[in-house]
C-alpha positions as CSV (number, residue, x, y, z in Angstrom):
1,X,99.9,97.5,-114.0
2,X,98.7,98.5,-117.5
3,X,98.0,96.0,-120.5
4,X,98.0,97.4,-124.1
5,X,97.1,95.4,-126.7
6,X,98.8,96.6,-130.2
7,X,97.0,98.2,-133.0
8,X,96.7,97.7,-136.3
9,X,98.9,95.4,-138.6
10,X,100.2,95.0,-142.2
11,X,98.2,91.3,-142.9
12,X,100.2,89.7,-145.1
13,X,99.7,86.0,-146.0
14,X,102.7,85.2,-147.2
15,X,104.7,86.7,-144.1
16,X,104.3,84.4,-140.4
17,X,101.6,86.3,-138.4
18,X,103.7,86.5,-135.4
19,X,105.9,89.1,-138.0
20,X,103.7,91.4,-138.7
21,X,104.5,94.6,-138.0
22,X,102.1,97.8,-137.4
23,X,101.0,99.0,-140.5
24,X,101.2,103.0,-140.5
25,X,98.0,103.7,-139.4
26,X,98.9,101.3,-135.9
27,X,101.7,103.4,-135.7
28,X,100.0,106.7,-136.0
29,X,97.6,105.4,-133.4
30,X,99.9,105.1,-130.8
31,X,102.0,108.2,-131.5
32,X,98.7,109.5,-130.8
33,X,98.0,107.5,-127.7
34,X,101.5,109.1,-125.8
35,X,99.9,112.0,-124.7
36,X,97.7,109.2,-122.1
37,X,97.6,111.2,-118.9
38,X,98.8,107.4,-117.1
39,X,101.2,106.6,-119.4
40,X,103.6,109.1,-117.7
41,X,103.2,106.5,-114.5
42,X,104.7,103.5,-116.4
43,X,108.1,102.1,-114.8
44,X,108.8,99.4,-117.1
45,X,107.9,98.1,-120.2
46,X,106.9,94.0,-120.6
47,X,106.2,93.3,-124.1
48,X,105.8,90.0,-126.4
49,X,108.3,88.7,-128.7
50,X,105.9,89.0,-132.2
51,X,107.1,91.6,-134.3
52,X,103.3,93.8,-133.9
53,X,104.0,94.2,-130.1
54,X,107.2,94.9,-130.0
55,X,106.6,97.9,-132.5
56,X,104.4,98.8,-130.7
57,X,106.3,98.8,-127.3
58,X,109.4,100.6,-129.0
59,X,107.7,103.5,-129.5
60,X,106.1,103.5,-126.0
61,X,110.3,103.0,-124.6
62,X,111.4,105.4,-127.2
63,X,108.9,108.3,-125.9
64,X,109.7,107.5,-122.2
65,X,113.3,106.6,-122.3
66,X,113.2,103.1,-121.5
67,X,114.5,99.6,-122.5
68,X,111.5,97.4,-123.5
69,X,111.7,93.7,-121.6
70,X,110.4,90.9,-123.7
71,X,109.0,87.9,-122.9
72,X,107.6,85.1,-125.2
73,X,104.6,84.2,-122.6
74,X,102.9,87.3,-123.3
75,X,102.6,86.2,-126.8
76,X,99.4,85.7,-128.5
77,X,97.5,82.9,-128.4
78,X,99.0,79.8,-130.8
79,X,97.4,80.0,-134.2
80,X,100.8,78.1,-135.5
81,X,98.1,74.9,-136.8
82,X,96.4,77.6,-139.3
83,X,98.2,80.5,-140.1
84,X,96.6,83.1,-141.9
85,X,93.0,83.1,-141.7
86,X,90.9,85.0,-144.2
87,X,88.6,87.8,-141.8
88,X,85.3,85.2,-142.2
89,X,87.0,82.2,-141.1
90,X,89.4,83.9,-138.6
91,X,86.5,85.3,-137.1
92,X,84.6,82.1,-137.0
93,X,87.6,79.9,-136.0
94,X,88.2,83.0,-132.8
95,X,84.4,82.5,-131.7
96,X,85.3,78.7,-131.5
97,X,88.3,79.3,-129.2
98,X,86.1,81.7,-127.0
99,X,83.0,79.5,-127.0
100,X,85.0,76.0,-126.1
101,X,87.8,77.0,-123.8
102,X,89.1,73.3,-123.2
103,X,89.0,72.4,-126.8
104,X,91.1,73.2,-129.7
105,X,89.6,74.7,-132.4
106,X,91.0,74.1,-135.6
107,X,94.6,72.8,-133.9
108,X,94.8,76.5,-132.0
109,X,95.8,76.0,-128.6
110,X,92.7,76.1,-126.2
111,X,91.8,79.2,-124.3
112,X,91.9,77.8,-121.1
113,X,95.8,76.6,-121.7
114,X,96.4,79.9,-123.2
115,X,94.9,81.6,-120.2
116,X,96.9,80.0,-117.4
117,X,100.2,80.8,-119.7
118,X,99.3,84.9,-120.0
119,X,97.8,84.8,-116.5
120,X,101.2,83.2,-115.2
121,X,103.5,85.5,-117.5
122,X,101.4,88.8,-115.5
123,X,102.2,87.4,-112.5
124,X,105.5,87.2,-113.0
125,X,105.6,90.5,-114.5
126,X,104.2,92.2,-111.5
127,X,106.6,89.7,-109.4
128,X,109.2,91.1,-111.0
129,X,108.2,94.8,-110.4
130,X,106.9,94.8,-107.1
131,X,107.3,98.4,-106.6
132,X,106.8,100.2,-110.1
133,X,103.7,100.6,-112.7
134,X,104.8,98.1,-115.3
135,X,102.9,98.3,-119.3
136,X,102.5,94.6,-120.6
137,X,102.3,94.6,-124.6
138,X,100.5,92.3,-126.2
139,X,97.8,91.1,-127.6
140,X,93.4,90.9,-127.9
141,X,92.8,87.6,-127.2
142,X,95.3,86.8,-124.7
143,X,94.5,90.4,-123.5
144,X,90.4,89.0,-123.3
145,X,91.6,86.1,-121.5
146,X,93.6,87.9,-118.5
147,X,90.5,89.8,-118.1
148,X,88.2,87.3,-117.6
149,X,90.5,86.0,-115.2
150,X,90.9,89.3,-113.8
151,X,87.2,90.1,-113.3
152,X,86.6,86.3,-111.8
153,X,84.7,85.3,-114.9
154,X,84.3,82.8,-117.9
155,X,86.1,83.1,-120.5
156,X,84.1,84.7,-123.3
157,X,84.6,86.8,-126.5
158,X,82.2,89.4,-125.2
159,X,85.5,90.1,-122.7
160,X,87.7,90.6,-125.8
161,X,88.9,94.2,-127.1
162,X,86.9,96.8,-129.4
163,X,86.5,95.9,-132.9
164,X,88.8,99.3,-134.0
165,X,92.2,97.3,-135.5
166,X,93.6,97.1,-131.8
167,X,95.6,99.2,-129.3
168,X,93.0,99.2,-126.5
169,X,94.0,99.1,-123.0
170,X,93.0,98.0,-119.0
171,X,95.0,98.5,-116.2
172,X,94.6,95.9,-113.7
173,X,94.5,98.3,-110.7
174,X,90.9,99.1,-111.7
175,X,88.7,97.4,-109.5
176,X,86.4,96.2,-112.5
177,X,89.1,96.8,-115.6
178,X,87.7,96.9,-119.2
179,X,89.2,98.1,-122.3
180,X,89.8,101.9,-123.3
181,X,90.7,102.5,-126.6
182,X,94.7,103.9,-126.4
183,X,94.7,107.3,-129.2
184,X,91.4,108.6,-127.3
């Protein structure tokens, strides 16, 4: 199983972060990132219901002729009490959420309830697709937090993807998974 977070957004205050979309250089990124020698592996596509991933997925399903599956679990983490955070205090406000895992920071939902809901929506992904190489599509910090769980550790923003705008990737078949960047 594979987890791809996606790359980089339009930020736009005025439009609901869960619809952004990739901003041309996200797309780019992952046009790039088909030519991934595992990619050709994937049997399904799992992606979340925010406008980002699912641009992101299309383009996978698109290049490898499949039907993308969504699921709202694999969403990002709830940042519904805030919104639009400008890069300071979004960064600031994210350190918070890694750092106190059973607390809310700034009404986000905490880590550790965000963690059981992504860790729960993988295994029913790979329920689901007992047989075949799935791709989940989603998102950095949700992504940070099924690898902490993953690797049997805390959860911790050192876990959390490259600072490059996104579309990184694990696969969970790796004995000690960490994030690749995706157009390498």
């Amino acid at each position: 199983m594979y987890f791809l977070s996606h790359a980089d957004v339009v930020i736009d205050p005025e439009i609901p972060i869960t619809d952004w979309c990739l901003s041309e250089r996200g797309r780019e990124r992952i046009v790039a990132g088909l030519m991934q020698p595992w990619l050709s592996s994937v049997t399904a596509i799992w992606s979340s219901t925010e406008r980002k991933a699912l641009d992101t997925a299309e383009i996978l399903a698109d290049f490898l002729g499949m039907e993308v599956q969504e699921r709202a679990d694999l969403g990002e983490n709830d940042r519904s009490s805030t919104g639009y955070l400008p890069r300071a205090e979004f960064e600031k406000t994210a350190h918070a959420f890694f750092a106190n895992p059973d607390r809310s920071a700034r009404g986000w939902a905490p880590a550790r309830v965000e963690q059981g809901r992504i860790v729960s929506a993988f295994d029913e992904v790979r329920r689901l697709e007992p047989n075949g190489t799935p791709l989940i599509v989603s998102h950095g910090a949700v992504g940070a937090l099924l690898l902490a769980h993953l690797l049997d550790q805390p959860i911790s923003r050192d876990l959390d993807q490259l600072a490059n705008g996104g579309g990184n990737w694990f696969s969970a078949f790796d004995p000690s998974p960490s994030w690749k960047v995706f157009d390498d």
